[in-house]
C-alpha positions, 0 to 999 in steps of 0.5 A, a space after each residue: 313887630 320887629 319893624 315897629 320896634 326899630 322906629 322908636 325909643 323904647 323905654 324899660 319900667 321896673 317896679 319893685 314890689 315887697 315881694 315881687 319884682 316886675 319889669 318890661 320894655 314899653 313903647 311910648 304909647 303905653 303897650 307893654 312888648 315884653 315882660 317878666 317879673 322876680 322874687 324881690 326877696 331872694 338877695 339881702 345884697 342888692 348888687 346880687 338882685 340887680 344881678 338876677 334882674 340883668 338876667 331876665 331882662 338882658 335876653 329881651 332887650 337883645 329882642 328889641 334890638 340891643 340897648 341902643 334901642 332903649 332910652 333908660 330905665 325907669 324905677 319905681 320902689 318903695 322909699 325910692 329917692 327921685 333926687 338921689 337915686 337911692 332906696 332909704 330904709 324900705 321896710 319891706 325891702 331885705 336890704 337894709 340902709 341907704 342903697 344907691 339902687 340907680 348907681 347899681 343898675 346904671 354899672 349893670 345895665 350900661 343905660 342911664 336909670 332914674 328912680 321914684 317910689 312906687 304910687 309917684 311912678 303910678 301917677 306918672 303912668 296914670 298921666 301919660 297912659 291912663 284916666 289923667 291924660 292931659 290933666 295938669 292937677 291931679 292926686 293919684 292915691 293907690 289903695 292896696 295893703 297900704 295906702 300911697 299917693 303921689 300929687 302932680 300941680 301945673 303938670 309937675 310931680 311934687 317931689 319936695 326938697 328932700 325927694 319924699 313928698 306926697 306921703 298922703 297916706 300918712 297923714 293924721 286923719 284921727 287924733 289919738 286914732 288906731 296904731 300903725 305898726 310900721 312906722 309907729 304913729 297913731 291915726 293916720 290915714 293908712 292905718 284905716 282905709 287900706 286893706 289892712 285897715 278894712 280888716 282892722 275895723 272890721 274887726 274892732 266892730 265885731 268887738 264892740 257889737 253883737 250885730 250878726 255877721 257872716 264875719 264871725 264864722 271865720 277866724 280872726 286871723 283869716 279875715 281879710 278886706 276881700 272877705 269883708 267885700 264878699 260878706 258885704 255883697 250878701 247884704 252882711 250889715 256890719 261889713 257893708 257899715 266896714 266900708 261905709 265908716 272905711 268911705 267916712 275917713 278916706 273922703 275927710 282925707 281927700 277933702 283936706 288934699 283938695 282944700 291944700 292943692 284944688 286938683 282937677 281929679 282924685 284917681 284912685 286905683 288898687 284892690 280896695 277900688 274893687 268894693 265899687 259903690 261900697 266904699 265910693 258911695 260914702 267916699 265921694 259924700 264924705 268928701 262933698 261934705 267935708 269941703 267948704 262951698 268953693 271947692 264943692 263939686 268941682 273935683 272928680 273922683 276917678 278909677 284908674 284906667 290902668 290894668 292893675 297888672 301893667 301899672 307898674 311897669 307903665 308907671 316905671 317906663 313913664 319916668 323915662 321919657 322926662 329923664 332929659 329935664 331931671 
């Protein structure tokens, strides 16, 4: 291993979470040779966690062979400015403000650093390691608590003038449509085919029906989209008609993102993927049919070829190896 090592650059990926924090240093082939992770939420000053994170991550440069063996550091986190190198606002982040979060691990780490958010390094990692490999058009959409994305045209991110395009998961799907409570808009995207939002409708439709469901044995409060997936697998009608209605709007959405940049695929990756035909089934119909005849059957929908647990970080250490055309 020592000898593979010292024939390359190397790359360090870190991705921070809400609630973790995971890192690793990663050739250019794709393959993870350490890695660790950290709490993201033990420091409200982030100078402190970059301290904490320097810890852990320092002794395995050392491993690798000291920092002349790496080319950069690569970020991905939520509200992560590509143009800027800072953190804005991150509601989920315990540091409040505008950090200047590349600033701070460039003095730290004496390495050149480069940041996006978290589902844009996903699609850099999906483009260079996974199901995108050599395509030049493609959306990336990650399916988890939220919902996120990041769009690449003529095999380029689209960062736009301000370093925050690509908020798919924002968009207005349902005029006057269901809260979401984070940023306070009404009917987008997220606020329905996320986790959260499988857990919403499936409550909102034991509200409205008598229909009988294993759902209705567990308390409110604990249901959540992995309950849904477990009761629909047992044949439960109203959690299979959760997925289904949950397929219904994420396929009009991604029939609009088709229409507005005619990608070659649509990846989609995260917890959510994991209902299969459940949700892709009535997905991949809503879209078909929400398109008009020149877009119809041209554009694949795709699960991410990326292990859920390395993703991250390979889609962090992407951005490293373009860091020279920035």
């Amino acid at each position: 291993m020592a000898n593979s090592i010292s024939l390359q650059q190397l790359a360090v990926g870190i991705d921070i979470g809400g609630t973790n924090t995971k890192f690793g240093i990663v050739d250019r082939s794709g393959n993870i040779l350490f890695s660790g992770e950290v709490s993201s939420r033990n420091h409200a000053d982030p100078e402190f966690f970059i301290d904490e994170l320097y810890e852990h991550l320092q002794p395995l440069i050392e491993r690798v062979g000291g920092i002349g063996r790496i080319k950069g550091i690569g970020v991905g986190a939520p509200n992560g400015n590509y143009y800027t190198g800072t953190v804005e606002y991150a509601p989920n982040l315990p540091w409040k403000g505008i950090i200047p979060l590349v600033k701070i691990i460039s003095n730290k780490f004496r390495l050149p650093s480069i940041l996006t958010n978290d589902a844009n390094a996903a699609a850099l990692g999906e483009m260079m390691y996974g199901a995108a490999k050599n395509m030049k058009d493609f959306i990336m959409i990650t399916l988890g608590t939220g919902v996120g994305s990041g769009i690449v045209a003529n095999g380029q991110l689209i960062y736009g003038h301000d370093g925050f395009a690509g908020e798919l998961g924002h968009t207005v799907i349902i005029p006057n449509g269901r809260l979401h409570e984070g940023p306070g808009k009404y009917g987008s995207l997220e606020s329905y085919a996320s986790a959260t939002g499988v857990r919403l409708t499936a409550i909102e439709m034991m509200d409205k029906s008598d229909e009988p469901s294993l759902l209705r044995a567990i308390p409110p409060d604990e249901i959540d989209s992995k309950k849904v997936y477990e009761a629909a697998v047992k044949d439960d009608k109203l959690a299979k008609e959760v997925f289904a209605f949950t397929g219904q709007i994420l396929g009009m959405a991604l029939a609009n993102f088709v229409m507005f940049s005619s990608p070659e695929a649509i990846i989609l990756f995260g917890g959510l993927v994991k209902a299969g035909d459940l949700i892709l089934k009535p997905t991949v119909e809503n879209m078909e049919d929400n398109l008009i005849k020149i877009f119809q059957n041209k554009v694949k929908i795709l699960i991410s070829h990326l292990r859920e647990a390395d993703a991250a970080i390979l889609g962090a250490s992407a951005l490293v190896w373009d860091m020279g055309d920035k």
